[in-house]
VMD Tcl script that builds the backbone (N, CA, C; Angstrom):
set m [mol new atoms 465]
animate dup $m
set s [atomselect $m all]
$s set {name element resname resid chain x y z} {
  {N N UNK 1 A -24.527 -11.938 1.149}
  {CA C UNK 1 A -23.327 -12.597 1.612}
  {C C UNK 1 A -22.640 -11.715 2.652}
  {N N UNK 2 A -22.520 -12.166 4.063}
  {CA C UNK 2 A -21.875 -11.987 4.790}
  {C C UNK 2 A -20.490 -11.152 4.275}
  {N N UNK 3 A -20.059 -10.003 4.262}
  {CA C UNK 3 A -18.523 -9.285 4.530}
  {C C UNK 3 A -17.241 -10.268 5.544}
  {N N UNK 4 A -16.241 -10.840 4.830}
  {CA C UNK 4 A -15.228 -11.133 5.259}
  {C C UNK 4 A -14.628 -10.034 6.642}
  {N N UNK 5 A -14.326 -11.128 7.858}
  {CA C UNK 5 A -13.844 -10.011 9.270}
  {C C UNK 5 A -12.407 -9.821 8.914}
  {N N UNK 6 A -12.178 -8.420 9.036}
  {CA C UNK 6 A -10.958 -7.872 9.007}
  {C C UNK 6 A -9.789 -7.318 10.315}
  {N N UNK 7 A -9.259 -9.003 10.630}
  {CA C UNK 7 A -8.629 -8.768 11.603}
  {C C UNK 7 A -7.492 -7.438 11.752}
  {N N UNK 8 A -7.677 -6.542 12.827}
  {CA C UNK 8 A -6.394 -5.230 12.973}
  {C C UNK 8 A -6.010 -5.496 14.384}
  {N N UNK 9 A -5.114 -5.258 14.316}
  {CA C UNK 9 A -4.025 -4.855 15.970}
  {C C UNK 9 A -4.875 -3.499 15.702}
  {N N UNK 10 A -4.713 -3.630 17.249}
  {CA C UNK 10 A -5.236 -1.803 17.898}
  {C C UNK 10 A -5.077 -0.623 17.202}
  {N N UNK 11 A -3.054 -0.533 17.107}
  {CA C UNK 11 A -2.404 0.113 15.850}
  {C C UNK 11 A -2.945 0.523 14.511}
  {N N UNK 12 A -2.968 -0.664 14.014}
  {CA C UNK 12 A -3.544 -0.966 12.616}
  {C C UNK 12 A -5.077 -0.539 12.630}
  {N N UNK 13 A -6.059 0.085 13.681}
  {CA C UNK 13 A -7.109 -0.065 13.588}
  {C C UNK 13 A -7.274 1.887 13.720}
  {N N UNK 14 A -6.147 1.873 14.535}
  {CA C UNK 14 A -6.008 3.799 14.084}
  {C C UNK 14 A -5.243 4.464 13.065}
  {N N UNK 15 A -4.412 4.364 13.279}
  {CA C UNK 15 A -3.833 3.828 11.994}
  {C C UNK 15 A -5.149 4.285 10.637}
  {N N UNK 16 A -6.010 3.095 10.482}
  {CA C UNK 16 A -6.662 3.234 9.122}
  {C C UNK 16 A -7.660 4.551 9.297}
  {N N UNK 17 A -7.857 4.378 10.828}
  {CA C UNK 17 A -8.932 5.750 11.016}
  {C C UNK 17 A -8.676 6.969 10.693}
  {N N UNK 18 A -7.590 7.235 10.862}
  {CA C UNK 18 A -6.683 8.319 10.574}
  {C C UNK 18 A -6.556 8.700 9.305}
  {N N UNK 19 A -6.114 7.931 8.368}
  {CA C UNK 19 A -6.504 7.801 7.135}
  {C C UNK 19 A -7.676 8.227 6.412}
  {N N UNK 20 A -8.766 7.342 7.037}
  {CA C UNK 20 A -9.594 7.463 6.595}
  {C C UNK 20 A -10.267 9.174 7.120}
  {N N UNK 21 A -10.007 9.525 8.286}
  {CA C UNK 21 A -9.994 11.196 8.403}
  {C C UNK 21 A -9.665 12.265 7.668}
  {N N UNK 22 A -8.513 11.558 7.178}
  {CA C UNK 22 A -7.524 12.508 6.408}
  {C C UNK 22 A -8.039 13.200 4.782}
  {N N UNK 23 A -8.619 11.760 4.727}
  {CA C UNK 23 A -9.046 11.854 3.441}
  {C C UNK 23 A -10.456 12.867 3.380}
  {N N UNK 24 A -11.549 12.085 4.306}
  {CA C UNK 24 A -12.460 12.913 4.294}
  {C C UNK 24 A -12.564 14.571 4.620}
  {N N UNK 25 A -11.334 14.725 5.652}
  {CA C UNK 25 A -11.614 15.987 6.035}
  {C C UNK 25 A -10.690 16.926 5.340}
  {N N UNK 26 A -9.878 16.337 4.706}
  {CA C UNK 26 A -8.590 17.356 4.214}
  {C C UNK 26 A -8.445 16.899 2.802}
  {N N UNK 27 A -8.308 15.738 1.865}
  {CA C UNK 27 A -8.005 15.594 0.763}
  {C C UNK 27 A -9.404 15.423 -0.088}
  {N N UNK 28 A -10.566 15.617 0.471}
  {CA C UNK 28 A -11.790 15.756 -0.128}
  {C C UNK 28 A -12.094 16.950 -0.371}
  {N N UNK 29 A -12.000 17.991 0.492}
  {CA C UNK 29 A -12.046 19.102 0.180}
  {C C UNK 29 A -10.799 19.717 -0.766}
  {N N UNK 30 A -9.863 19.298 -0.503}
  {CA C UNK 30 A -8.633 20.391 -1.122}
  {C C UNK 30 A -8.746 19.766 -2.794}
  {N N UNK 31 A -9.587 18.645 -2.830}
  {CA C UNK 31 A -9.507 17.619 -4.263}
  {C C UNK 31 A -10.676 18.764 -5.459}
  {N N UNK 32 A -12.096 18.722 -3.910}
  {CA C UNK 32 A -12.786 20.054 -4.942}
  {C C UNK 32 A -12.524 21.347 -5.014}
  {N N UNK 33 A -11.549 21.496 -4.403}
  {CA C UNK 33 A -11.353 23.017 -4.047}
  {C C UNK 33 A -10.518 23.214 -5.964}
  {N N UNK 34 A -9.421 22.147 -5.949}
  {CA C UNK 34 A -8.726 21.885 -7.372}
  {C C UNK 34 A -9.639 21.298 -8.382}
  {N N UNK 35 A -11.172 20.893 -8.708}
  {CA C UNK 35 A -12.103 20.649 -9.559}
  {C C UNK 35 A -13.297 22.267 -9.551}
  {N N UNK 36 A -13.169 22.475 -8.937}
  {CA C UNK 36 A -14.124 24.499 -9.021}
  {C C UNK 36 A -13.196 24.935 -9.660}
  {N N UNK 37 A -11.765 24.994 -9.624}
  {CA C UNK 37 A -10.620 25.637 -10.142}
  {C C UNK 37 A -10.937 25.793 -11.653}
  {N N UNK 38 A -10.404 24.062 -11.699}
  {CA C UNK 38 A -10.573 23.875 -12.975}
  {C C UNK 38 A -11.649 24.461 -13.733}
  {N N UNK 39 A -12.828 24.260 -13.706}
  {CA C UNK 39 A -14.107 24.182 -13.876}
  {C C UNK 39 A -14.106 25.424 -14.721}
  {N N UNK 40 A -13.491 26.887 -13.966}
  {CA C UNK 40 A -13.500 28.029 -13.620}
  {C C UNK 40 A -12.801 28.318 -14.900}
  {N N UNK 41 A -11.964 27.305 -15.048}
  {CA C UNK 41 A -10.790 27.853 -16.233}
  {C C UNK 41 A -11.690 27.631 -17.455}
  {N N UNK 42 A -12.821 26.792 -18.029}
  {CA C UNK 42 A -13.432 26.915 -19.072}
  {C C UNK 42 A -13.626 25.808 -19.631}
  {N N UNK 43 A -13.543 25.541 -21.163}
  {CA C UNK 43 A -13.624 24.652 -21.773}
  {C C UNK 43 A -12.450 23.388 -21.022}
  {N N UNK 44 A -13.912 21.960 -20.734}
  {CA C UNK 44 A -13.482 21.049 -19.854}
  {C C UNK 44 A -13.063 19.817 -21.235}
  {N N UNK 45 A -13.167 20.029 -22.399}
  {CA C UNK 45 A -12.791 19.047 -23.342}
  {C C UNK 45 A -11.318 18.915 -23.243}
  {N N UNK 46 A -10.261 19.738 -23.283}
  {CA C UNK 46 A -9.014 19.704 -23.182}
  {C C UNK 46 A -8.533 20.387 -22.159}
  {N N UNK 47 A -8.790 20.213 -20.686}
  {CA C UNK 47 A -8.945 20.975 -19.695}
  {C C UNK 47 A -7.726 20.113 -18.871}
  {N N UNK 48 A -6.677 19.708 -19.171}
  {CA C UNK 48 A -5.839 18.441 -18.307}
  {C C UNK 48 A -6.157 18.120 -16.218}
  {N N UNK 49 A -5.636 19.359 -16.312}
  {CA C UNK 49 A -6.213 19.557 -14.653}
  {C C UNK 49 A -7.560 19.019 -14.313}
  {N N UNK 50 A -8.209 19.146 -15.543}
  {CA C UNK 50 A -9.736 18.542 -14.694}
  {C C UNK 50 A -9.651 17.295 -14.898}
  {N N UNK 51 A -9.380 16.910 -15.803}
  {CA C UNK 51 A -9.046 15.302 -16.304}
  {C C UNK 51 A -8.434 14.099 -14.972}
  {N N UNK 52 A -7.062 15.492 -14.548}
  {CA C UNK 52 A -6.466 14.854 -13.387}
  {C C UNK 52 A -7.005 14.732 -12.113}
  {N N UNK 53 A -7.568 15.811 -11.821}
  {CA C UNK 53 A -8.482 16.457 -10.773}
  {C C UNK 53 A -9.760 14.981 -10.385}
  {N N UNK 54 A -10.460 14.754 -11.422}
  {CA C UNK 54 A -11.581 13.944 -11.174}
  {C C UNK 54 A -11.100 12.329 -11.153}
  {N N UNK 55 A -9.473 12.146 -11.755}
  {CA C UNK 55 A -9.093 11.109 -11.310}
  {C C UNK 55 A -8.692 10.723 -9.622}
  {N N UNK 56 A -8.335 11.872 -9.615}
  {CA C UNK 56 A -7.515 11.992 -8.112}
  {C C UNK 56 A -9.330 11.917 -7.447}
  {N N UNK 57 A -10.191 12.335 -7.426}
  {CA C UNK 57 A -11.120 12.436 -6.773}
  {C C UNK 57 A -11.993 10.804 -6.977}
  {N N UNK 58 A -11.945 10.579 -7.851}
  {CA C UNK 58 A -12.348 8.938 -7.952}
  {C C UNK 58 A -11.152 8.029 -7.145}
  {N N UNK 59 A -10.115 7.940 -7.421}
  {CA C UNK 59 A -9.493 7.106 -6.644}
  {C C UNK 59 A -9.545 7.509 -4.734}
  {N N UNK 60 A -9.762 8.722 -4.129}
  {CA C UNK 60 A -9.832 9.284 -2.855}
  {C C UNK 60 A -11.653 8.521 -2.384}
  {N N UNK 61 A -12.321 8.754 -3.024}
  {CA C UNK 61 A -13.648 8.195 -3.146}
  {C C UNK 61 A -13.760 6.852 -3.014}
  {N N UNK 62 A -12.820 6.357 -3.413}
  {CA C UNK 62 A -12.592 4.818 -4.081}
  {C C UNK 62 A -11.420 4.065 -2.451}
  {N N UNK 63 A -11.127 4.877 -2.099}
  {CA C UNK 63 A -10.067 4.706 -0.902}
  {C C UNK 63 A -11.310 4.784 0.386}
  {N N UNK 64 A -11.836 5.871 0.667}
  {CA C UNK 64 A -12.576 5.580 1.694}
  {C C UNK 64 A -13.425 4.883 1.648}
  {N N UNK 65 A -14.210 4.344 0.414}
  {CA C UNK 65 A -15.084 3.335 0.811}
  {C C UNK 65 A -14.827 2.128 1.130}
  {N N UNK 66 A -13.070 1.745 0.431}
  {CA C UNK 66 A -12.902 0.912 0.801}
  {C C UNK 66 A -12.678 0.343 2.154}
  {N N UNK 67 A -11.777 1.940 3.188}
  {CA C UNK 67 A -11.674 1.923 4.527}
  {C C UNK 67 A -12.832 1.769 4.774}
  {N N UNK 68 A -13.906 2.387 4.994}
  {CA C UNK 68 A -15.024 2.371 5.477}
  {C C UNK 68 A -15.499 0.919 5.426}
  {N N UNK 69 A -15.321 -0.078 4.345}
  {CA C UNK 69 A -15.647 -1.754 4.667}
  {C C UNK 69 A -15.059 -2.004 5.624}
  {N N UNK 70 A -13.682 -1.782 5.215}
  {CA C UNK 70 A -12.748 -2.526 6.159}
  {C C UNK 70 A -12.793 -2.440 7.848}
  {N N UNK 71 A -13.105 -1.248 8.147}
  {CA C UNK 71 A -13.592 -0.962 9.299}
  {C C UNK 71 A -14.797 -1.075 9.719}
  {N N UNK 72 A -15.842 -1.129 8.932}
  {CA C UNK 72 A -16.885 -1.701 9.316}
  {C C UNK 72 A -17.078 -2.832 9.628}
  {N N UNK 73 A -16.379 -3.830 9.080}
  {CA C UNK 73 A -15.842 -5.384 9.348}
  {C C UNK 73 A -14.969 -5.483 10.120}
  {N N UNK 74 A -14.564 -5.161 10.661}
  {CA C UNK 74 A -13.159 -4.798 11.750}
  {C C UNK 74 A -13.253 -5.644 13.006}
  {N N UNK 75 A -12.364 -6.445 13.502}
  {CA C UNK 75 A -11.977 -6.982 14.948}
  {C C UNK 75 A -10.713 -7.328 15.341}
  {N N UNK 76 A -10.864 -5.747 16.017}
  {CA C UNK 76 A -9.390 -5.687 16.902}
  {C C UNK 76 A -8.828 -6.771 17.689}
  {N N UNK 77 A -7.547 -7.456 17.541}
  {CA C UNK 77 A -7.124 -8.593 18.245}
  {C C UNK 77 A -6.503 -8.254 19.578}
  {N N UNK 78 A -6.984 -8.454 20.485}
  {CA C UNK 78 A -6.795 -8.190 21.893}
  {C C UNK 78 A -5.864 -9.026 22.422}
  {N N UNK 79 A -4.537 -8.236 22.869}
  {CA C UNK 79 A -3.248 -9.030 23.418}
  {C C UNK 79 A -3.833 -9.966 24.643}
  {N N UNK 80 A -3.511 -10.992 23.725}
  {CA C UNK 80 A -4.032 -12.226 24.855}
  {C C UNK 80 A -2.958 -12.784 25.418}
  {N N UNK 81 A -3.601 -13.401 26.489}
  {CA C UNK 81 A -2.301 -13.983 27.637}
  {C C UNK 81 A -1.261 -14.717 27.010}
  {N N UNK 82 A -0.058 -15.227 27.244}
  {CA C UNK 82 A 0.917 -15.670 26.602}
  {C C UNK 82 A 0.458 -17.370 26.488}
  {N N UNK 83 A 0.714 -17.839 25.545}
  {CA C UNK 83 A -0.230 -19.057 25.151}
  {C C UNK 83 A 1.130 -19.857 24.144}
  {N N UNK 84 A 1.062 -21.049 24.382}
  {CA C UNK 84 A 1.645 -21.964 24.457}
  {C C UNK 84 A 1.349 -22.195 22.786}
  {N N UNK 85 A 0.519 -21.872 22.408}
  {CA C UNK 85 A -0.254 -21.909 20.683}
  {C C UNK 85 A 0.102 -20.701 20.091}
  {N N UNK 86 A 0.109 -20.634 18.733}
  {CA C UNK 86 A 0.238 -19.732 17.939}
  {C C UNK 86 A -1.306 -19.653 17.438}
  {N N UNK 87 A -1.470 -18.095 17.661}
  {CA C UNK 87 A -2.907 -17.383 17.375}
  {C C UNK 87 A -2.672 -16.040 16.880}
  {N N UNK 88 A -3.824 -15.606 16.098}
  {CA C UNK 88 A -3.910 -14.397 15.271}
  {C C UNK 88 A -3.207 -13.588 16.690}
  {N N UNK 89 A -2.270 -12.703 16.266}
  {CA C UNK 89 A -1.870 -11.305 16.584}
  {C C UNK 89 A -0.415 -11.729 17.420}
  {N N UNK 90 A -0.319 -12.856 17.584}
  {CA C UNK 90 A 1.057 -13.463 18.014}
  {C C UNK 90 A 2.376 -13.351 17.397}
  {N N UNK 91 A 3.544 -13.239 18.183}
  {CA C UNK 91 A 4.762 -13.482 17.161}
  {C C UNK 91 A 5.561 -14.299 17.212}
  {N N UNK 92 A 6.193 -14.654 16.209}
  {CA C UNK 92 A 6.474 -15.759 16.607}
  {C C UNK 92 A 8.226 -16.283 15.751}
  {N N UNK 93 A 8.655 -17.128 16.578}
  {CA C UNK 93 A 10.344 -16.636 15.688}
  {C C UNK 93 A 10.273 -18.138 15.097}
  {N N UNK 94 A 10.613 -18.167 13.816}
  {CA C UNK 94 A 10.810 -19.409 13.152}
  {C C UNK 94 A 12.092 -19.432 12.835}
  {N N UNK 95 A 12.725 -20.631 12.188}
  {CA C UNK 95 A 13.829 -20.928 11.097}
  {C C UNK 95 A 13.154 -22.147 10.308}
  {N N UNK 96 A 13.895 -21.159 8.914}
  {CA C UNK 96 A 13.783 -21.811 7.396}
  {C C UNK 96 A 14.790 -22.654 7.600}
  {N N UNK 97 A 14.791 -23.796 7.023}
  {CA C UNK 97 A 15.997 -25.140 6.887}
  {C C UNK 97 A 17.130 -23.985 6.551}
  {N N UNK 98 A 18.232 -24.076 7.113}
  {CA C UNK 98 A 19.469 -23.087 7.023}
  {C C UNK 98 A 19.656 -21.986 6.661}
  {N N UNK 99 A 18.667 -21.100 7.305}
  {CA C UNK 99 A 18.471 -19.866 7.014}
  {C C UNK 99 A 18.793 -18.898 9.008}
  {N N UNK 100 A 18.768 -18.085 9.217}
  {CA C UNK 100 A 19.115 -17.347 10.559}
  {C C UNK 100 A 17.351 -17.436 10.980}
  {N N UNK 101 A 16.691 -17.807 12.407}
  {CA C UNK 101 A 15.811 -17.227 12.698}
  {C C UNK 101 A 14.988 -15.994 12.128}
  {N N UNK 102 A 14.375 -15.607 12.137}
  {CA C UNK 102 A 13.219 -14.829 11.815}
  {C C UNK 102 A 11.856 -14.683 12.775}
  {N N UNK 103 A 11.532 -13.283 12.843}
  {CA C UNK 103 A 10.289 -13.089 14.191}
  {C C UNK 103 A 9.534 -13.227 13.513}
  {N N UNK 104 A 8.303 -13.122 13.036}
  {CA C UNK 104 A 7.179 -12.619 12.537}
  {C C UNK 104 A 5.999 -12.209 13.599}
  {N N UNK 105 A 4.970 -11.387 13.008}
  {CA C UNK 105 A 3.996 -11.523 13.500}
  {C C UNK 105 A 2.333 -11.681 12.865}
  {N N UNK 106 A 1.550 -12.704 13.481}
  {CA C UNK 106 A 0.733 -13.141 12.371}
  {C C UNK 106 A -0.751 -11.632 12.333}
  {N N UNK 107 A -0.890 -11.498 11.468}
  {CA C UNK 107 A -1.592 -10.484 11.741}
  {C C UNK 107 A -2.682 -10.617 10.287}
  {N N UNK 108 A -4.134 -9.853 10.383}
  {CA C UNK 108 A -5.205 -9.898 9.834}
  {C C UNK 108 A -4.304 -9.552 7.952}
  {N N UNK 109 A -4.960 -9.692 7.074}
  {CA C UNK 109 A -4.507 -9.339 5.680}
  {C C UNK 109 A -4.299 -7.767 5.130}
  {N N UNK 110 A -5.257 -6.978 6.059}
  {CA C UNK 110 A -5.030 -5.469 5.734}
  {C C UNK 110 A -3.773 -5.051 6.351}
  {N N UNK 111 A -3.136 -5.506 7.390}
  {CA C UNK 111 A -2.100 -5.402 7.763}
  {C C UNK 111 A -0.680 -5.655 7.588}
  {N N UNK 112 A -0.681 -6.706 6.689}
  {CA C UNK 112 A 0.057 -7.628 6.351}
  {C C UNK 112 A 1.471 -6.500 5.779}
  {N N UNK 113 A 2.427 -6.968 6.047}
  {CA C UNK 113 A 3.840 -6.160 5.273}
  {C C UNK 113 A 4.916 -7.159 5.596}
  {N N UNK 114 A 5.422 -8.162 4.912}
  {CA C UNK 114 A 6.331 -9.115 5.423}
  {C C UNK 114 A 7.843 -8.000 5.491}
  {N N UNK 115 A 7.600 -7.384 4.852}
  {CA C UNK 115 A 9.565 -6.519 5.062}
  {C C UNK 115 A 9.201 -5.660 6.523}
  {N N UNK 116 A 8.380 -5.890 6.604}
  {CA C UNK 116 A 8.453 -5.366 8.377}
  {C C UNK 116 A 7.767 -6.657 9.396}
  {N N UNK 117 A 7.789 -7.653 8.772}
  {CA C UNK 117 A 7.840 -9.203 9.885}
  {C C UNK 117 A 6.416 -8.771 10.119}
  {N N UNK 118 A 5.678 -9.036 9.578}
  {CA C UNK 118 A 4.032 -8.715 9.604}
  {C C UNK 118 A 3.751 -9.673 8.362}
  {N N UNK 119 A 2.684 -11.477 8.938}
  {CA C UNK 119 A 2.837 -12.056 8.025}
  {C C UNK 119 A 1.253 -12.098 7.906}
  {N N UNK 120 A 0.155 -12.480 6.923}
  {CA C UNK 120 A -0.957 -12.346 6.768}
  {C C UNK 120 A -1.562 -13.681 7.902}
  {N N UNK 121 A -2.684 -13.533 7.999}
  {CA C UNK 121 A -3.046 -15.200 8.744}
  {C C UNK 121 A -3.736 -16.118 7.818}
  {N N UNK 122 A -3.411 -15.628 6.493}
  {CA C UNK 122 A -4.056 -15.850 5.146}
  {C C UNK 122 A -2.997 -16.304 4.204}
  {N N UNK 123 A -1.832 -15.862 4.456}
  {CA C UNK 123 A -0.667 -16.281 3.622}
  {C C UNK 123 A -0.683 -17.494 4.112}
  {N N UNK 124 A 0.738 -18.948 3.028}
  {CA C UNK 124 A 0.816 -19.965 2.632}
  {C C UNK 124 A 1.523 -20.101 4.782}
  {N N UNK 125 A 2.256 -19.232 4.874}
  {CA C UNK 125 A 3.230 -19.671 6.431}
  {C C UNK 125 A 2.719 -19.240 7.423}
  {N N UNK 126 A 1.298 -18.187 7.146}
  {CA C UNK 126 A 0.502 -17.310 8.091}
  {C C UNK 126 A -0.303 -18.900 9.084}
  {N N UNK 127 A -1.010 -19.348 7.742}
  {CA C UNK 127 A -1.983 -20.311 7.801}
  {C C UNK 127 A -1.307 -22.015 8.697}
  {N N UNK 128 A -0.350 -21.741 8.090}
  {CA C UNK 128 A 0.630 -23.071 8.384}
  {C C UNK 128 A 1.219 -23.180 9.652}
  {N N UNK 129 A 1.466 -21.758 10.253}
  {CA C UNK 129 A 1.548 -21.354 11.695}
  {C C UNK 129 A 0.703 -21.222 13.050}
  {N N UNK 130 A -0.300 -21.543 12.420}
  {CA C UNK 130 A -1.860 -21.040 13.357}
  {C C UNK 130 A -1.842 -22.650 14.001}
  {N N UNK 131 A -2.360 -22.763 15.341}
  {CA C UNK 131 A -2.065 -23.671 15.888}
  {C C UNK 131 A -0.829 -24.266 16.546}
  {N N UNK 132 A 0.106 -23.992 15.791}
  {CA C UNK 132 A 1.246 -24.916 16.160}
  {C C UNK 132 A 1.913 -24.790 17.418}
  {N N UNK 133 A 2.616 -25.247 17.820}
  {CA C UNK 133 A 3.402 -24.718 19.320}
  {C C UNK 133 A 4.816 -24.819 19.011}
  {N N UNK 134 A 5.924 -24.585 19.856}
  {CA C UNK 134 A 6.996 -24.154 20.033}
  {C C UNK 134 A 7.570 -25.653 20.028}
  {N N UNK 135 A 8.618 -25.698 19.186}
  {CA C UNK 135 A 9.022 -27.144 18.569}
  {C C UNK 135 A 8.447 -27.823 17.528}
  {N N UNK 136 A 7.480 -27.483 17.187}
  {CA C UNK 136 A 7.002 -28.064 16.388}
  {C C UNK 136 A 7.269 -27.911 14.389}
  {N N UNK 137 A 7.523 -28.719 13.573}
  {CA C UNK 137 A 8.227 -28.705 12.447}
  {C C UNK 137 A 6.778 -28.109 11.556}
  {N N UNK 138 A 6.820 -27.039 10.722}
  {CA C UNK 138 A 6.030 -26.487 9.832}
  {C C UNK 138 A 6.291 -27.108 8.332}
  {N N UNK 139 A 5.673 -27.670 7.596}
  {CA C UNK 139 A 5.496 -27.668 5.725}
  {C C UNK 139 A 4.629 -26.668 5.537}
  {N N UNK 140 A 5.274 -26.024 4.647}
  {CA C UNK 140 A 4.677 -25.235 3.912}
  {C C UNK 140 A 4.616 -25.031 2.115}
  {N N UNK 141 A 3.692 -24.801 1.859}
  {CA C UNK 141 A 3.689 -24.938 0.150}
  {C C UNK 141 A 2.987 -23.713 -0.185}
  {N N UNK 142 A 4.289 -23.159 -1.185}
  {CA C UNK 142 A 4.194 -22.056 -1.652}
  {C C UNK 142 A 4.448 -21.819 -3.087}
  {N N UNK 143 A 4.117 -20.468 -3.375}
  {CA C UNK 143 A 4.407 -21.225 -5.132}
  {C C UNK 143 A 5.601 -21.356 -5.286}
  {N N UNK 144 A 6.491 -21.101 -4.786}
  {CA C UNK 144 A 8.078 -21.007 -4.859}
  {C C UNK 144 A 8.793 -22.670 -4.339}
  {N N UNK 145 A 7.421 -23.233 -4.166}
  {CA C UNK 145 A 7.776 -24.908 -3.436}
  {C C UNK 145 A 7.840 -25.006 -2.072}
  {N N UNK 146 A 8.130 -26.007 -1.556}
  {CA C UNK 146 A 7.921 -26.528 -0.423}
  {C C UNK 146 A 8.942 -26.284 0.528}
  {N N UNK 147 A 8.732 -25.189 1.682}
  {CA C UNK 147 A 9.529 -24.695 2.849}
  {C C UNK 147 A 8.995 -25.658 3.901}
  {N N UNK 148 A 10.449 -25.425 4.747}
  {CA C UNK 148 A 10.126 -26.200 5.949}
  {C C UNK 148 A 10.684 -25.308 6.951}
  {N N UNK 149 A 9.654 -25.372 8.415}
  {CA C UNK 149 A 10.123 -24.036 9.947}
  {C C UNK 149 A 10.264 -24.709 10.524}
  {N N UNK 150 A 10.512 -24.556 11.482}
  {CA C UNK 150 A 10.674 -25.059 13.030}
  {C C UNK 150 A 10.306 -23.612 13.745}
  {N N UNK 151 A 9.488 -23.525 14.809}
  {CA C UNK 151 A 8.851 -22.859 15.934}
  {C C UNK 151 A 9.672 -23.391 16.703}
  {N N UNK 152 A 10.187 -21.736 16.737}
  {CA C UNK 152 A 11.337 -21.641 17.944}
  {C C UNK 152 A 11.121 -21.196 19.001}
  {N N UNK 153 A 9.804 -20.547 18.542}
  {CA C UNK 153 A 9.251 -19.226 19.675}
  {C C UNK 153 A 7.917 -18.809 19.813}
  {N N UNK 154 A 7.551 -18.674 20.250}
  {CA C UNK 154 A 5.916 -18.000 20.437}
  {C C UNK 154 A 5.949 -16.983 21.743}
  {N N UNK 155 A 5.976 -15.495 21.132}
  {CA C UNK 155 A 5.636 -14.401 22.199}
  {C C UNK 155 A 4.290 -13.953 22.342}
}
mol reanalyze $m
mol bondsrecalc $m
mol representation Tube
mol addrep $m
């Protein structure tokens, strides 16, 4: 089975690299440098540090492979010309039925952070937004029930 594509802004695509550097080159080592430690100290049956040590090293293990999918599946969304449509990596300003405007921007799921206006293109308003143009009335169904936008904007 084909790997799901993991849309990133440019940002978002160093960003994870970086990360994923960090880990390999600096928190992999300093993780065994603190498991020899341990090791060193003796009996590993009630040894806490090692206990903690090999957790911290499974979850760091467990982090880059996951970067490593994610970036292996990876396609950077390339600022495309200003377009009359709403498309992955766009932003776009809505209003909720009597609520103040709101920007968002639609962006891949690894990216996603709505308290910083970063909405998935996978979420219930991500999905509901794709296509639409400027004026145009959004339904949306969420588990929280049925919202309604208006596209005010498309940057």
């Amino acid at each position: 089975m084909a790997e799901k594509v993991n849309f990133l802004t440019a940002e978002g695509r160093v960003k994870l690299e970086q990360e994923l550097n960090h880990l390999r080159d600096v928190r992999r080592i300093e993780v065994a440098e603190s498991l020899k430690a341990a090791v060193e100290e003796g009996d590993l049956t009630e040894n806490a540090g090692y206990d903690e040590t090999k957790r911290e090293q499974a979850f760091i293990e467990g982090r880059i492979r996951e970067l490593e999918a994610i970036l292996a599946n990876a396609r950077v969304l390339t600022g495309a010309a200003k377009t009359d449509v709403i498309l992955l990596g766009a932003s776009v300003t809505v209003a909720e039925d009597n609520y103040a405007p709101e920007t968002y921007q639609i962006v891949g799921r690894t990216e996603a952070d709505p308290v910083k206006g970063r909405i998935s293109n996978e979420s219930p308003l991500g999905k509901a937004l794709l296509g639409k143009r400027t004026g145009d009335l959004v339904r949306v169904d969420t588990p929280g029930g049925t919202t309604h936008f208006k596209v005010l904007a498309i940057q």
